[in-house]
C-alpha positions, 0 to 999 in steps of 0.5 A: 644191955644194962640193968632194970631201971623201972617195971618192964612188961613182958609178953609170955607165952602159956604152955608147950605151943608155937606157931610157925608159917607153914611153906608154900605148896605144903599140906601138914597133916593133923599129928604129923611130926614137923619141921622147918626148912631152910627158910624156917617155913614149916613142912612134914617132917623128913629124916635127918631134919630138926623136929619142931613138934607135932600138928595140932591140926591140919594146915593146908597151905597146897595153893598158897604162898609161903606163910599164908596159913600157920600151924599150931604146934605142940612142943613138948609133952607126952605122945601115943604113937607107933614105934617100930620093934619097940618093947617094954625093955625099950623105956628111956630109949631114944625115939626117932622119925624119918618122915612125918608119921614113921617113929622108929629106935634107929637113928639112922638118916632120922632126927631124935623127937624123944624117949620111950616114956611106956610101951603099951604093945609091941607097936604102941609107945608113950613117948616123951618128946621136946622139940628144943 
């Protein structure tokens, strides 16, 4: 690609959202941790897959082709949600998923979606998560 001759305008986007067309037969619940899957439709997140945010709100696509109904997601940001055995010694540790709604700091069979930004009990986290 060659340099710019003249003006370019380009489309941005503001903020941490995206949205992705979400798979055929899925219901994504609101706050579910979200992935995609090999055809890049979005579904609940399972262990071992990528993370690609969190559901804004709910998207019910349960009677639907694939990419009828879209999910707004949020991509980066800070999170309250429960992690397993965590304590306050646990900040900057990495924080897991294994399914949509179980965080945990072991990694296995699970995908990294952030840190532990502050623990606010023994099961409340603050987490700092970034899908990309």
């Amino acid at each position: 690609m060659t340099a710019l001759q003249h003006d370019t305008p380009r489309d941005y986007e503001i903020g941490d959202l995206n949205q992705l067309p979400v798979a055929a037969n899925v219901l994504i619940y609101e706050g579910a941790a979200v992935s995609v899957d090999n055809l890049g439709y979005a579904k609940p997140l399972s262990g071992g897959e990528k993370f690609v945010g969190f559901a804004k709100q709910q998207a019910n696509n349960q009677h639907g082709l694939a990419g009828e109904v879209m999910v707004t997601l949020e991509t980066k940001g800070k999170i309250k949600i429960e992690v397993e055995n965590s304590m306050p010694a646990d900040i900057g540790k990495t924080v897991f998923a294994n399914a949509d709604n179980k965080f945990s700091l072991n990694s296995d069979n699970s995908s990294p979606i952030g840190i532990v930004y502050r623990v606010e009990s023994p099961l409340s986290c603050m987490v700092a998560f970034s899908a990309y």
